[in-house]
PyMOL commands that place a pseudoatom at each C-alpha (Angstrom):
pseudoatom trace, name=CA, resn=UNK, resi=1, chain=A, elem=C, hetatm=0, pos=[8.884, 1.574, 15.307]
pseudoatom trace, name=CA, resn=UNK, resi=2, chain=A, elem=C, hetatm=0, pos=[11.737, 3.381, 16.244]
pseudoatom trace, name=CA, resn=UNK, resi=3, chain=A, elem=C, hetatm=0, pos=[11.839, 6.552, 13.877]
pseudoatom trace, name=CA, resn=UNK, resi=4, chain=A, elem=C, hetatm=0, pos=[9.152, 7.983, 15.255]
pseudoatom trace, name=CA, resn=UNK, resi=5, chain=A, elem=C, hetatm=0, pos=[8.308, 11.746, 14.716]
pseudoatom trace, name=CA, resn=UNK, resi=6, chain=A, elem=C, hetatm=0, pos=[5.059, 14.251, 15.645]
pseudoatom trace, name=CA, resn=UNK, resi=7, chain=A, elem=C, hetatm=0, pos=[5.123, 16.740, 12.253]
pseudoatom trace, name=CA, resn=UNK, resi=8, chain=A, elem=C, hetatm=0, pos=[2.472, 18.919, 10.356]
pseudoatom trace, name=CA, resn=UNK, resi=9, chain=A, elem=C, hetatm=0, pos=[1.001, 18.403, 6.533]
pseudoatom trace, name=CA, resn=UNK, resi=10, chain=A, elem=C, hetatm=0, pos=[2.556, 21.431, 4.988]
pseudoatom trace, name=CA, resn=UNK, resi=11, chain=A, elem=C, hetatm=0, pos=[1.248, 20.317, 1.831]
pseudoatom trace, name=CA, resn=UNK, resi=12, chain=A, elem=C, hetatm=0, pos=[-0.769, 17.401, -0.521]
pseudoatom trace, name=CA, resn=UNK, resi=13, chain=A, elem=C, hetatm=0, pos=[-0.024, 16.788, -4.013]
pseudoatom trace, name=CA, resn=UNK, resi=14, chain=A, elem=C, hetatm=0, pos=[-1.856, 14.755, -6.503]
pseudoatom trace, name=CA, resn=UNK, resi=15, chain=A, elem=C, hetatm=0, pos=[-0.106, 12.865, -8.933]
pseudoatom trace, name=CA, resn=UNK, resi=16, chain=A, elem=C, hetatm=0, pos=[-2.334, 10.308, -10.631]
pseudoatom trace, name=CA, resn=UNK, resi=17, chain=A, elem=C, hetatm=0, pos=[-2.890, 7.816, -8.389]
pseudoatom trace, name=CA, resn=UNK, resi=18, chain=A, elem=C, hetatm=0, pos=[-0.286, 8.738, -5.897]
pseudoatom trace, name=CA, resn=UNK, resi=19, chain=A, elem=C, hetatm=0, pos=[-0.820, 11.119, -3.087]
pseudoatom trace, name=CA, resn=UNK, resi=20, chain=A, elem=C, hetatm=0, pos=[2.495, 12.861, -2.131]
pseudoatom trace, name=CA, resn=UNK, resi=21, chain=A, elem=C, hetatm=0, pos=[2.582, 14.642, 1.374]
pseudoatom trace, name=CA, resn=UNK, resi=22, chain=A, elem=C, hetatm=0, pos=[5.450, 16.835, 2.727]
pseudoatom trace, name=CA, resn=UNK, resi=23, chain=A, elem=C, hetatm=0, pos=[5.414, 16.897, 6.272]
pseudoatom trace, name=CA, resn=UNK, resi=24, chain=A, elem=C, hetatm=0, pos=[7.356, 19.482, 8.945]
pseudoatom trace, name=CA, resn=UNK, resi=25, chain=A, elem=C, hetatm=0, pos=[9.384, 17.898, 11.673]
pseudoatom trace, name=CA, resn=UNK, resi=26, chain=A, elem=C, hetatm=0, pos=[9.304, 19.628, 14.932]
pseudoatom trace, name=CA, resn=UNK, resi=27, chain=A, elem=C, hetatm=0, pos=[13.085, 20.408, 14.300]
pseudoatom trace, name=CA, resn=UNK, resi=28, chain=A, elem=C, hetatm=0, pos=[11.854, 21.949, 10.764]
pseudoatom trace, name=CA, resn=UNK, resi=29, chain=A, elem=C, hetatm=0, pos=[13.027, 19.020, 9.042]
pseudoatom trace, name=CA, resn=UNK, resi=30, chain=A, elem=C, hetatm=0, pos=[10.828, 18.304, 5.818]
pseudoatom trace, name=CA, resn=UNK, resi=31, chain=A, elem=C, hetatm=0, pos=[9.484, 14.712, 4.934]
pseudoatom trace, name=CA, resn=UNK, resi=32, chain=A, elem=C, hetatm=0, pos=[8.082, 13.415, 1.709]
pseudoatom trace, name=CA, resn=UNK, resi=33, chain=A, elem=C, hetatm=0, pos=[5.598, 10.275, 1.869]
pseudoatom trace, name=CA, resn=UNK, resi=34, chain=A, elem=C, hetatm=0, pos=[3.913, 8.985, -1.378]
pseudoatom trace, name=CA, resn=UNK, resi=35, chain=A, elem=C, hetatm=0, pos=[0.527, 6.950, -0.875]
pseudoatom trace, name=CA, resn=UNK, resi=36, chain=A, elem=C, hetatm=0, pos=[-1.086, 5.324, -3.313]
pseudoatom trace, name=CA, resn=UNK, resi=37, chain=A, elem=C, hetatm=0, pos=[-4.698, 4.561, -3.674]
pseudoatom trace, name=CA, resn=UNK, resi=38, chain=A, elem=C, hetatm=0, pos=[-5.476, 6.655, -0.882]
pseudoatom trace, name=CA, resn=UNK, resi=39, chain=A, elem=C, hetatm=0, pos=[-9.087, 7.546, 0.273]
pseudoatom trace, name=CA, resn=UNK, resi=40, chain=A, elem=C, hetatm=0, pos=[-8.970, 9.382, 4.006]
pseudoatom trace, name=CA, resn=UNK, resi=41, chain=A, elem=C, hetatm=0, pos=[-7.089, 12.404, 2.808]
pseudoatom trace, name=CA, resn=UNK, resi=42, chain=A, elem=C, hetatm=0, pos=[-4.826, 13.729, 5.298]
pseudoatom trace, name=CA, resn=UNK, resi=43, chain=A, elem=C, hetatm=0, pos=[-5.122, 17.971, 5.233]
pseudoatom trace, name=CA, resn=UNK, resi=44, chain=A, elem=C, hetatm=0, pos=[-3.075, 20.521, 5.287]
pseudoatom trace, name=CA, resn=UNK, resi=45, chain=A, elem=C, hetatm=0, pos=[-2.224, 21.701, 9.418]
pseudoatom trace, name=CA, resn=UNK, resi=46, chain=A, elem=C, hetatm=0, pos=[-2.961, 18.945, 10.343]
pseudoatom trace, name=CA, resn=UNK, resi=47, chain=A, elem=C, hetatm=0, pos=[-0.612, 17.051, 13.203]
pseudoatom trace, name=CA, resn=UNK, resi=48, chain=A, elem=C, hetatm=0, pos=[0.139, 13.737, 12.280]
pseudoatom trace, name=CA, resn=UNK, resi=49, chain=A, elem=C, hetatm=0, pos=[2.985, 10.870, 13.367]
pseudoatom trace, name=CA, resn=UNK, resi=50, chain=A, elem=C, hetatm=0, pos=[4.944, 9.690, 10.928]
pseudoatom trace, name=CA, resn=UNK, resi=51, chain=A, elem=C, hetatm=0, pos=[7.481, 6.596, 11.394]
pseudoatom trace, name=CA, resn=UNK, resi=52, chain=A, elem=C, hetatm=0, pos=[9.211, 3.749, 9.364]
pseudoatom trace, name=CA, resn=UNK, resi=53, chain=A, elem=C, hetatm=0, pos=[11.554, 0.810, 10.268]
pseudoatom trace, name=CA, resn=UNK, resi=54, chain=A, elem=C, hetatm=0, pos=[15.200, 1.407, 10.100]
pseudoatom trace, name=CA, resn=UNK, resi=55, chain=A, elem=C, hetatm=0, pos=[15.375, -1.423, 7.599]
pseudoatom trace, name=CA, resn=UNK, resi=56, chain=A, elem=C, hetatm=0, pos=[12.904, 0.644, 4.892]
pseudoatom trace, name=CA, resn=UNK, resi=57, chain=A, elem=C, hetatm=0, pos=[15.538, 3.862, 4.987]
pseudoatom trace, name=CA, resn=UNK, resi=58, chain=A, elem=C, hetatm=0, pos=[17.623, 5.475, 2.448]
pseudoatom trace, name=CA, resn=UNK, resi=59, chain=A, elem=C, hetatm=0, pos=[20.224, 7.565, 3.929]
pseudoatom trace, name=CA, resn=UNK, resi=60, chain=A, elem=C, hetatm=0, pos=[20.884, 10.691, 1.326]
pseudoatom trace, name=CA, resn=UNK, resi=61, chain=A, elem=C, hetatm=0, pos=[24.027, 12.932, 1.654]
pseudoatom trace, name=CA, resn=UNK, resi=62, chain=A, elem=C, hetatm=0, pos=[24.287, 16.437, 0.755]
for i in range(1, 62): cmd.bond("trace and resi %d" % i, "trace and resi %d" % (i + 1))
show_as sticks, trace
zoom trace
């Protein structure tokens, strides 16, 4: 995987059945992840990796 970044759980959100995480970058950059049906609950602090495939991107402008 080549977007690969270390970041902290800054904070967990339940929405339903979703679980939506928003996760620091080292840089400060923020990340959003939505999980679904998840069971091992990821915590707030807690230093994670988070990646994806270039082909699964979005690219947003301001």
């Amino acid at each position: 995987m080549a977007n690969r970044f270390s970041g902290e759980v800054k904070d967990v959100i339940f929405k339903g059945p979703y679980v939506h995480y928003e996760v620091a970058l080292g840089d400060g950059r923020l990340v959003r992840a939505k999980k679904m049906g998840e069971r091992d609950l990821l915590t707030r602090g807690e230093r994670i990796q988070v990646g994806w495939d270039a082909a699964d991107a979005t690219l947003l402008h301001d």
